[in-house]
C-alpha positions as CSV (number, residue, x, y, z in Angstrom):
1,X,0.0,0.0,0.0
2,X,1.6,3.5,-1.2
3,X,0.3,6.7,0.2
4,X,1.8,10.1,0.3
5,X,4.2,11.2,3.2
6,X,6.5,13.6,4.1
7,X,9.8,14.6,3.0
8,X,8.8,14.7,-0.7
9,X,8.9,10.4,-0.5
10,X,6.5,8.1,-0.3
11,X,6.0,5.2,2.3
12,X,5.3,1.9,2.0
13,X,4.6,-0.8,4.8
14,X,5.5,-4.3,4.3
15,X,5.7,-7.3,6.9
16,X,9.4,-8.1,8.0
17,X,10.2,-12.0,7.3
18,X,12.4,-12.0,10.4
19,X,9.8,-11.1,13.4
20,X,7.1,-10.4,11.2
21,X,6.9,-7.2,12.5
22,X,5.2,-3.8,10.2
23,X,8.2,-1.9,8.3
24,X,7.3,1.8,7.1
25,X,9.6,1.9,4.1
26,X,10.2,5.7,3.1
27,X,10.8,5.6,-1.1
28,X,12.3,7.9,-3.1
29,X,10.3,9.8,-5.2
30,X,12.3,11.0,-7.9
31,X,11.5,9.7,-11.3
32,X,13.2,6.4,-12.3
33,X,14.6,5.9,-8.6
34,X,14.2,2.9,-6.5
35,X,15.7,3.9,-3.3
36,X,14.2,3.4,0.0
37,X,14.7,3.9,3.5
38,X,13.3,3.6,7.1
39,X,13.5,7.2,8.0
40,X,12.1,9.8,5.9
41,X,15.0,11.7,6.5
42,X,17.4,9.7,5.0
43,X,14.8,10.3,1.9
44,X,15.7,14.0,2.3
45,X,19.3,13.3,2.6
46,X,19.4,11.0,-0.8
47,X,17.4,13.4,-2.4
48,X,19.7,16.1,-1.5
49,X,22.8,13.8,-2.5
50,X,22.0,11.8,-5.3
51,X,19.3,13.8,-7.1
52,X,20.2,17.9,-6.1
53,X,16.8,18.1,-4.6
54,X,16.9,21.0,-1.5
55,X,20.6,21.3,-1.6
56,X,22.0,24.2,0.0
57,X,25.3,24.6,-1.1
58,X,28.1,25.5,1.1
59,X,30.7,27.8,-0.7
60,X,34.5,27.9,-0.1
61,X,35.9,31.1,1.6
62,X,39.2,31.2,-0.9
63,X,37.7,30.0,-4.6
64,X,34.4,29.3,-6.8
65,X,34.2,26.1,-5.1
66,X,31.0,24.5,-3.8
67,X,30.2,21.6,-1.8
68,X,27.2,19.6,-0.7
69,X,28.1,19.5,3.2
70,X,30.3,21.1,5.5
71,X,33.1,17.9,5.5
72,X,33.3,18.2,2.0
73,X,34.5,21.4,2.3
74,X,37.1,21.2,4.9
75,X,38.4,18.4,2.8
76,X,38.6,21.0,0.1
77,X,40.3,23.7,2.0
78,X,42.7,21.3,3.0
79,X,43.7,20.0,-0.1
80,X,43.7,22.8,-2.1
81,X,44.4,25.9,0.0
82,X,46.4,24.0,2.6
83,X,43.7,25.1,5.6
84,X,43.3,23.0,8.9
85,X,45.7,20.6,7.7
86,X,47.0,18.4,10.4
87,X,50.1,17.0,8.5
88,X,51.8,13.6,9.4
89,X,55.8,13.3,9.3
90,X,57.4,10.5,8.0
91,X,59.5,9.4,10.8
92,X,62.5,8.5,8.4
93,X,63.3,12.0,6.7
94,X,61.7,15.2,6.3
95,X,58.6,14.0,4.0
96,X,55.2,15.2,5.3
97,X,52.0,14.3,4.3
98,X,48.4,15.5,4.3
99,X,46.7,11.6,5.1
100,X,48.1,8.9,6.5
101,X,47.5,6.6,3.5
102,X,49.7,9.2,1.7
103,X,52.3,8.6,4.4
104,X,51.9,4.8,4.3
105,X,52.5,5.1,0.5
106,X,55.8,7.2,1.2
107,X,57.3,4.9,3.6
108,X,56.4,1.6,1.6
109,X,57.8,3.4,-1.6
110,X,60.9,5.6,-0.6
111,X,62.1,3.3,2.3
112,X,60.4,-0.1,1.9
113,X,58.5,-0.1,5.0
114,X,55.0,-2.0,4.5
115,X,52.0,-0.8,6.8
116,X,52.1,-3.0,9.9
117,X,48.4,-4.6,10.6
């Protein structure tokens, strides 16, 4: 059974096969789209995401950039303006690097150190 709902989805309820308890399936609305989820704010959020429905764009303080949420553009500001950028040095010579993957590719390349696990 569909009916309308809020968040721009619609919801469906179907019986779970594990406790046979009634699930309120949020779905996507957006033509063509088959996404669902249990929280009609996760609708919002996929909408937002995946289709550029109610997107409010955060801009970058420096350049023309723009960015869906606030994360993307920290990770901006550090990559590309050099902003907030907690850098990791490579305990073998003066390297430094912005990730730790990038430091873990250093040390395996330049001085044959694999990553310990």
């Amino acid at each position: 059974m569909r009916v309308q709902g809020e968040g721009g989805g619609r919801h469906q309820e179907t019986q779970s096969h594990v406790h046979g308890i009634a699930v309120r399936w949020w779905l996507c609305d957006y033509s063509g789209c088959e996404h669902r989820a249990k929280l009609s704010c996760n609708i919002t959020t996929h909408k937002a995401n995946k289709h550029n429905i109610g997107v409010l764009w955060k801009q970058c303080a420096h350049c023309d950039y723009k960015a869906k949420s606030n994360g993307q553009i920290t990770t901006h500001k550090a990559n590309v303006h050099n902003i907030g950028v907690q850098w990791r040095q490579c305990s073998h010579c003066d390297y430094k690097a912005k990730t730790n993957s990038d430091l873990t590719r250093h040390k395996a390349d330049k001085h044959n150190i694999d990553k310990v696990r």
